[in-house]
C-alpha distance (Angstrom), angle and dihedral (degrees) to the residues before:
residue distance angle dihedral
X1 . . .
X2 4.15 . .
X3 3.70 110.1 .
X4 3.44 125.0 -169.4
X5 4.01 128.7 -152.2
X6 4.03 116.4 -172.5
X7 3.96 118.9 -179.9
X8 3.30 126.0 178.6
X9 4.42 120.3 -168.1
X10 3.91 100.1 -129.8
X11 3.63 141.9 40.7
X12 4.32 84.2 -123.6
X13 3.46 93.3 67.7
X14 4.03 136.9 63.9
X15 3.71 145.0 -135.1
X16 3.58 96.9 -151.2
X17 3.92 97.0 99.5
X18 4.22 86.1 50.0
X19 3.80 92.1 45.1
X20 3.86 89.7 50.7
X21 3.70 92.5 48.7
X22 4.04 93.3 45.2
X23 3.51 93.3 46.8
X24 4.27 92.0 50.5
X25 3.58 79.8 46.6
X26 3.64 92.6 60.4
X27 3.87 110.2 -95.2
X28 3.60 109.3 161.0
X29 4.09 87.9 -169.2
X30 3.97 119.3 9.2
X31 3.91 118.2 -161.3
X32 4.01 109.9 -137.5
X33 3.76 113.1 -156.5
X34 4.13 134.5 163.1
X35 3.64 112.3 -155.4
X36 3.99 134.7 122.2
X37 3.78 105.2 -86.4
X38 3.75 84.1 -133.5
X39 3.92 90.6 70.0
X40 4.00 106.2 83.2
X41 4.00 93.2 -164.5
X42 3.40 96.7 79.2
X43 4.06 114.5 165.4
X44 3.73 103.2 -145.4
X45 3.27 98.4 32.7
X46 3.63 83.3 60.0
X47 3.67 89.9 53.7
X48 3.87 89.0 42.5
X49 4.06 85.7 60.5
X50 3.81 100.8 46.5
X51 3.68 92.3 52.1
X52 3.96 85.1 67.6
X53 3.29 119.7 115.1
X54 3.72 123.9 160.5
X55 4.20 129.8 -56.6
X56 3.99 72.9 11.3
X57 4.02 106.7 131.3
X58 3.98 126.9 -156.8
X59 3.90 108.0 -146.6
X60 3.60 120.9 -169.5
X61 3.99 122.5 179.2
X62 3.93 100.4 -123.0
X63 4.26 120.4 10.1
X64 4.06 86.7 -118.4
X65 3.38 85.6 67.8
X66 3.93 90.2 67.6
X67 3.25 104.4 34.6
X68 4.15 149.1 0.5
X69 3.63 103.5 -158.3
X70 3.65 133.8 50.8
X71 3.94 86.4 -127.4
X72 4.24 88.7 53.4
X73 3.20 90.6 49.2
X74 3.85 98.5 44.3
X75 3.42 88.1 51.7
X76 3.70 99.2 49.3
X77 3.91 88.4 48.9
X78 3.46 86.5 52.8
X79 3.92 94.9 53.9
X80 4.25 82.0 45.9
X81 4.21 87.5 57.7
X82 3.42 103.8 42.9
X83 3.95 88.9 53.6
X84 3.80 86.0 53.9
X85 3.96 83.9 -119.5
X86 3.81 133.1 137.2
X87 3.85 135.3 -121.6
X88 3.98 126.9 -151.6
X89 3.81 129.9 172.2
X90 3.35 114.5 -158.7
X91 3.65 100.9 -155.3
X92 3.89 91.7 49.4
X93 3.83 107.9 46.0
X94 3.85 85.0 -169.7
X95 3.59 96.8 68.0
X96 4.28 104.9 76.8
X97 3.61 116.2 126.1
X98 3.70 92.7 -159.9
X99 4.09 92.5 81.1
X100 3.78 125.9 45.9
X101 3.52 89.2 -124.5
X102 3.57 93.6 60.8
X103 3.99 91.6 42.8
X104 4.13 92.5 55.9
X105 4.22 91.5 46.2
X106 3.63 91.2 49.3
X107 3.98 92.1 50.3
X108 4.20 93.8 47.7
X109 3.68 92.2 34.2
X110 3.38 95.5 55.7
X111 3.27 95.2 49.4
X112 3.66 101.0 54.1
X113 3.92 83.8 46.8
X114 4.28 91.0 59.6
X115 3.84 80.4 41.6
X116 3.76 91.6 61.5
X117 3.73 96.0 34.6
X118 4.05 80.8 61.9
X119 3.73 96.2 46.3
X120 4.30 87.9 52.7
X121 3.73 83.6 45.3
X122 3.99 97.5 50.8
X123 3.50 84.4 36.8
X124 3.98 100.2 59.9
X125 3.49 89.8 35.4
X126 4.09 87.9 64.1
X127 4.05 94.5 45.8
X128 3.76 82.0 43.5
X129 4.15 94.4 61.1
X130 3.82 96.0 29.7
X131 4.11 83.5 60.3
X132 4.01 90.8 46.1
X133 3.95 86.1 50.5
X134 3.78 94.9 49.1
X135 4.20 80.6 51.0
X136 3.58 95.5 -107.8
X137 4.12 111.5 163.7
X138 3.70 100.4 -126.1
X139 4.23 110.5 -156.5
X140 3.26 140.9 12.3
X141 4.03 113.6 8.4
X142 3.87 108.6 -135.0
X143 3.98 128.0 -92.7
X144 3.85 84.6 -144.0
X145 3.65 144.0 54.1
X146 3.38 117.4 -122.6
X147 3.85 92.3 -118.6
X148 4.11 83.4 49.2
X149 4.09 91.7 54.7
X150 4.09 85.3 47.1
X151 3.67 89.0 46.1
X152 3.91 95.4 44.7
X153 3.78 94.9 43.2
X154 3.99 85.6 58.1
X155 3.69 89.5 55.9
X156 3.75 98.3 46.1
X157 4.12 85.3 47.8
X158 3.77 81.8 48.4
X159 3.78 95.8 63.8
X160 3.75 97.5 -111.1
X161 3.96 119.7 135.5
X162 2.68 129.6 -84.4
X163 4.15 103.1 -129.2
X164 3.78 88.7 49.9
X165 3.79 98.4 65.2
X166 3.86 94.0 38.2
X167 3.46 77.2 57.8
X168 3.10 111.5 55.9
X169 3.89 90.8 46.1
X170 4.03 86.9 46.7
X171 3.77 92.6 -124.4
X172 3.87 129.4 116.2
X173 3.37 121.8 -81.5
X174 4.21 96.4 -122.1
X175 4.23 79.7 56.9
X176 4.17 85.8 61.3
X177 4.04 88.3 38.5
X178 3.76 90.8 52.4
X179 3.68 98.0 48.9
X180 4.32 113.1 112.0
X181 3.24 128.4 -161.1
């Protein structure tokens, strides 16, 4: 039997263009997950992998889908094998387990892939501190001036609630609970 197994990383997005593909592709079943690829305890891709039996094959539309890491994805492969089971990606017609071909490109392809994933990671991490250096506020801007967070730490010293001056500054009140002096 073809299973299929489509994950997407946020709750904005949708699986319906991967489950359409894996089902033309032959999926008698398809697994439909959102999680961060990065995460390897993934529920129905746990499922996907105890359904297994043997000459079964998990197909997935892209190899991202299955895994970030070369480790993840090792691992997963080597769940795949020891069920005497197959994997295809139909985006990357390199990735089937069921040749020796396959099983090699999978194994130096991934690793390059992990290798760039670093190289974006070291990467943004550099832009990240030269912008800190050059005194650039990284996150979230402030609701509140800081002459507003003075103003409304008075208030909540003064004894008034809490809801009233969130209020009046049209934030929440856990913004005016969180404020330090």
């Amino acid at each position: 039997m073809i299973y299929g197994y489509a994950r997407v990383s946020t709750d904005g997005q949708t699986v319906a263009a991967q489950v359409a593909t894996l089902t033309a592709a032959g999926a008698a079943r398809v697994f439909r997950e959102v999680a961060s690829g990065a995460k390897t305890d993934r529920t129905q891709l746990r499922r996907a992998l105890d359904q297994l039996e043997a000459g079964d094959v998990l197909l997935v539309t892209r190899l991202d889908r299955l895994a970030r890491s070369t480790r993840d994805l090792l691992n997963t492969l080597a769940t795949i094998t020891e069920r005497k089971a197959g994997f295809r990606s139909l985006g990357d017609t390199w990735a089937d387990t069921t040749t020796a071909h396959g099983r090699l490109m999978l194994t130096v392809l991934g690793g390059l892939a992990e290798f760039e994933r670093e190289l974006i990671r070291a990467r943004t991490g550099e832009g990240r501190a030269r912008a800190k250096a050059r005194g650039k506020s990284l996150g979230r801007p402030f609701k509140l001036t800081a002459h507003q967070r003075q103003e409304a730490l008075a208030r909540r010293e003064g004894g008034e609630l809490l809801s009233e001056i969130a209020r009046s500054y049209n934030v929440s009140s856990s913004t005016i609970s969180r404020l330090t002096a």
